[in-house]
N, C-alpha and C positions, 0 to 999 in steps of 0.2 A: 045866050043865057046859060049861067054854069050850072050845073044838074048837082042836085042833089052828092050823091057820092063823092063827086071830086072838091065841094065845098066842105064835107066831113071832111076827107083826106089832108085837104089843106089844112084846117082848123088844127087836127092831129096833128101835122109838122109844126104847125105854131106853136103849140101846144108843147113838143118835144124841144123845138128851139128855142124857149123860153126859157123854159127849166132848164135847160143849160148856159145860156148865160147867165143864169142866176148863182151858176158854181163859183164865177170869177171873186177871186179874193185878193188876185194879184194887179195891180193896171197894167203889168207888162204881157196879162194875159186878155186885155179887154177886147172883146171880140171874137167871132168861133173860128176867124184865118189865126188867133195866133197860137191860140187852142190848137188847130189842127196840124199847125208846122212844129207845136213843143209833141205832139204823139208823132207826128213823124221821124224826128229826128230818134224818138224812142225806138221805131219800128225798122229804121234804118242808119241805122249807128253807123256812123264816120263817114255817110254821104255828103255830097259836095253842096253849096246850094242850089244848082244847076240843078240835081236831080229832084230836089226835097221840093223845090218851089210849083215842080209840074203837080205834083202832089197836091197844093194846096192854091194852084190857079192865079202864081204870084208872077206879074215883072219882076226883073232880073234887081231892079231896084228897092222896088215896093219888099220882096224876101232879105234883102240888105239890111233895109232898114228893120223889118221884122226879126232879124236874127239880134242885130244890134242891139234890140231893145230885151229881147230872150236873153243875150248873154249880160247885158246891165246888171238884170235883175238876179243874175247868179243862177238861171235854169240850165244854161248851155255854155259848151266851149268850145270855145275853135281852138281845130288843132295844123299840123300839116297836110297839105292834098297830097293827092298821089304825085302831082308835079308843085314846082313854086309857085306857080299861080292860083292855084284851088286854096280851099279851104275846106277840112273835112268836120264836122260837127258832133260832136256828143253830148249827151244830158250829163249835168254835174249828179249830185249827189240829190239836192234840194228840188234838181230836174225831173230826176227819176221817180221823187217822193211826187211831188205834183200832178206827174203823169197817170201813178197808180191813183193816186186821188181823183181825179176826174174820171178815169175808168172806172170804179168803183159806184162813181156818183152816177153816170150813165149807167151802168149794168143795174143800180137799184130803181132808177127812172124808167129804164123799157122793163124790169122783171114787174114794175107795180102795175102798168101801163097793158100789158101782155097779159098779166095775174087775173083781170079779170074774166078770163075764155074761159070756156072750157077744153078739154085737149081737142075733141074733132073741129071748136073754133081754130084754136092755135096754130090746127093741121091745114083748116081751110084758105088762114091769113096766109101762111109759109108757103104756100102753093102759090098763091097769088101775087106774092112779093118774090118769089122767085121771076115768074111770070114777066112781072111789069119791070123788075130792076134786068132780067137779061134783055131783055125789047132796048130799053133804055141807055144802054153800056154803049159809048160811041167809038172809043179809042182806049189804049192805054193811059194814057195820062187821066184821060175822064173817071176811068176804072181806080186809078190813084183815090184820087179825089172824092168818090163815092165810099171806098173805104177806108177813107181815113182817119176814122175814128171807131174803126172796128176791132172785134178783138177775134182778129180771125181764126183763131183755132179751129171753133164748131165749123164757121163754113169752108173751113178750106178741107175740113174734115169727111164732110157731106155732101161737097160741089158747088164751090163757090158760084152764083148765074153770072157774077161780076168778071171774076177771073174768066169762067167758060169763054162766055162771050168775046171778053178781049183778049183770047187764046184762038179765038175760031171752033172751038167746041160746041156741042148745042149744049141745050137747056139741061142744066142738069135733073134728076129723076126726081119727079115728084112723086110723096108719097100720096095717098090715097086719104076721103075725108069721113 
């Protein structure tokens, strides 16, 4: 039987996943893999697919077709890899716009979502979610993949548990509630 907390918890991610796919205006964006590979290529300009797809939990195939469909719609472009076989990817102009868009839309979805605490809640949750996201960090590519729709400044600022983790560093320092 699932207890109480972790059936919140859930609800809350539905909750959060929902309202994000509700951002989609694009079909080339429908779904949060393709969402996650158009912030990827933002966050890592002129990667190959090879590298972008670990990021977002894709076959080699399945990122093919997903980039295929990103550059259709005028988000992305492929350019030369570092050898003739690669392909290195960047956001176009219309890419870039999109990007910031959906960041935005997130950033005001968890600011409303979080807005409810007070700051020793806020302190309480961040402790906690430090906590359970470094427990949880398996490898790098999972570590990808968990932030790939982050806008890492703050945590890389403050100690990422994600990054720690899949560095071999401990937990980073929790503040106090």
């Amino acid at each position: 039987m699932t207890l109480r907390p972790e059936n919140l918890l859930g609800a809350l991610a539905l909750l959060v996943t929902d309202e994000m796919d509700a951002l989609n205006t694009l079909p080339a964006l429908a779904g949060p893999t393709a969402r996650a590979l158009l912030n990827a290529i933002g966050q890592y300009p002129d990667a190959s697919i090879e590298l972008l797809r670990d990021a977002v939990a894709l076959s080699h195939p399945a990122a093919v077709r997903a980039v295929a469909g990103l550059a259709g719609a005028g988000l992305v472009e492929k350019r030369t890899g570092l050898d003739k076989r690669s392909v290195a990817l960047a956001l176009t102009g219309a890419g870039r716009r999109e990007v910031k868009r959906l960041q935005s839309a997130r950033e005001n979805l968890l600011t409303r979502i979080v807005g409810h605490l007070d700051s020793a809640e806020r302190k309480a949750l961040e402790n906690l979610l430090i906590k359970m996201l470094w427990h949880e960090t398996r490898d790098p590519a999972h570590a990808m993949q968990l932030c790939r729709f982050c806008d890492e400044g703050p945590c890389l600022e403050a100690g990422c548990p994600i990054e720690c983790r899949e560095a071999g560093l401990p937990m980073p320092a929790r503040g106090g509630s």
